[in-house]
N, C-alpha and C positions, 0 to 999 in steps of 0.2 A: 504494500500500500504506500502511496505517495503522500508527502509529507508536506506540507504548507508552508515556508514561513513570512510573516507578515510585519513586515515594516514599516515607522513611522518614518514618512520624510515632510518638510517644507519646502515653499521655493525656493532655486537654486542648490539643493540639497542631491545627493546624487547616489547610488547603488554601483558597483562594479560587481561584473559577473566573468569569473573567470581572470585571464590578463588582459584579455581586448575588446572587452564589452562594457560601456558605461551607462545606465539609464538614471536622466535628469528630469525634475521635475520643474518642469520651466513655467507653469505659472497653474493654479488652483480659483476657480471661479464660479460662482454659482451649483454647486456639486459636481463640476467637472474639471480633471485635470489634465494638464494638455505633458508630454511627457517627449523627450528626447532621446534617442538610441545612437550612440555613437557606436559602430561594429564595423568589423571587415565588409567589403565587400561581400565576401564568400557567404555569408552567414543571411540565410533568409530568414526576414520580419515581414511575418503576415498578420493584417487584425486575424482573432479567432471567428468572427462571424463570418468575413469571407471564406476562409477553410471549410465550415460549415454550407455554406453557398456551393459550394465546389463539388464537395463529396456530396451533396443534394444532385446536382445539375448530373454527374457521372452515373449516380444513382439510375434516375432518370434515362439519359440515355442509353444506359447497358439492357435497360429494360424494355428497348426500342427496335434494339437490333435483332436482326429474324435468320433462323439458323438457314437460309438458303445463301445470304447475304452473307455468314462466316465460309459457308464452302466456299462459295466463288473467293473470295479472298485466301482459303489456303490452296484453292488450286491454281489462284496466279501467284503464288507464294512459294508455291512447291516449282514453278516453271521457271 
C-alpha cells in the first residue's frame, strides 16, 4: 500500500523531489494554488484528469475496433 505524505508549504516555499525535481508554490488564491515544476526534460508532467481523459478515450476506442479490421491488419503485417 502507498503511502501519502503531506506537506505544508506557503508562497514561494518549495519541495525537491529527488536531485532534479523542484515543485514551487508560486502563489495561493481563493482555494487554488497555482504551482511550479522545474524537471528534466525527460520527465513527463501530466495533470491527472487528463491521464484519466486518455485511458477513457483508448477505452473507448478499443471497444470500436471489429475483429475483421484486426485480421486485415495482421495480414498486411505478416506481408
Amino acid at each position: 500500500m502507498l503511502q501519502m505524505l503531506v506537506l505544508a508549504r506557503k508562497t514561494d516555499e518549495s519541495i525537491v523531489l529527488g536531485d532534479d525535481i523542484t515543485v514551487r508554490i508560486i502563489s495561493i488564491d481563493k482555494g487554488v494554488v497555482k504551482i511550479g515544476i522545474d524537471a528534466p526534460k525527460s520527465v513527463s508532467i501530466v495533470r491527472s484528469e487528463l491521464l484519466e481523459d486518455v485511458k477513457d478515450s483508448n477505452i473507448a476506442a478499443s471497444k470500436q475496433v471489429k475483429l475483421d479490421d484486426l485480421n486485415l491488419l495482421s495480414s498486411i503485417i505478416k506481408k
